[in-house]
N, C-alpha and C positions, 0 to 999 in steps of 0.2 A: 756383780750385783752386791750392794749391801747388805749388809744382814737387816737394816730399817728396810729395806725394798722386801726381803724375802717374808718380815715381820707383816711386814702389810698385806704382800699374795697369800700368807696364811691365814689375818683374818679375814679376807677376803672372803675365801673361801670357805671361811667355818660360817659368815653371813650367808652364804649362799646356801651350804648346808642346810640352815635352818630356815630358809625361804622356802628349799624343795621340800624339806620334810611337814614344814605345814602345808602347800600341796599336796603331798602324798597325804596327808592327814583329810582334805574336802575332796581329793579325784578317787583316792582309794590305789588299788593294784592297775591303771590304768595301761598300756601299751608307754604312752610318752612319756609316764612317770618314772616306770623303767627306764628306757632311754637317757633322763636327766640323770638320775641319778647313775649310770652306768659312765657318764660323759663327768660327773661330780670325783667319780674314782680314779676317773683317768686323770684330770686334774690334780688331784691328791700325790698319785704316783709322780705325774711329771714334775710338781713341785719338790716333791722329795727327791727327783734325780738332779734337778738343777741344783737346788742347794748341796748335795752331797758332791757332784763333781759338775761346777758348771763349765759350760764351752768359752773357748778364749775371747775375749773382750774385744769388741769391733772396734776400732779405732776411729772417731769422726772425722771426715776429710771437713777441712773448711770449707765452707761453700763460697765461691765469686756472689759476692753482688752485684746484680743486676738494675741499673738506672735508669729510668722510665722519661722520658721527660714532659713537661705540663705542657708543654706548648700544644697546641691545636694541631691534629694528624690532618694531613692531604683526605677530605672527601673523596675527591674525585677517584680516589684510589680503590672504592668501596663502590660507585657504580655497579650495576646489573650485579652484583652479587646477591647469593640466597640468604634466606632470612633462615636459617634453619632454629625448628625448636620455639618459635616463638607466634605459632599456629597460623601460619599463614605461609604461601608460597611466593612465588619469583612475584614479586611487583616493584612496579619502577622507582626507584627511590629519588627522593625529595631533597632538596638543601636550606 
């Protein structure tokens, strides 16, 4: 991690600070405003562990590109299959 990456997840986090604290500021001593801010510390602390000792650097595997081609897929291959998710059930499909 950069020190420009770590510079950022700190102000990051001091914006967010000051978004929970004007919350706390309109909700008061609420239950969740606890909680935010409880979750804002934990924050705080973990940026301060990664920057003080961060873990080893993941290495990017290259990714294979994968080639689609434009040409028109076989319909017929799609017969009687479900429509899932697209609010409607088995009906016979059309060409």
């Amino acid at each position: 991690m950069t020190r420009s990456e770590i510079a950022e997840l700190r102000y990051t986090v001091g914006q967010l600070r000051q978004s929970i604290g004007a919350l706390r500021a309109h909700y008061g001593d609420a239950n969740i405003m606890r909680r935010l801010e409880n979750d804002l510390e934990r924050l705080v602390i973990d940026a301060d562990e990664l920057e003080q000792s961060p873990p080893p650097e993941v290495r990017r595997r290259q990714q294979d590109t994968i080639y689609v081609p434009d040409s028109k897929s076989d319909e017929a291959a799609w017969m009687g299959a479900q429509d899932e998710g697209l609010g409607f059930h088995s009906r016979p499909r059309t060409k």
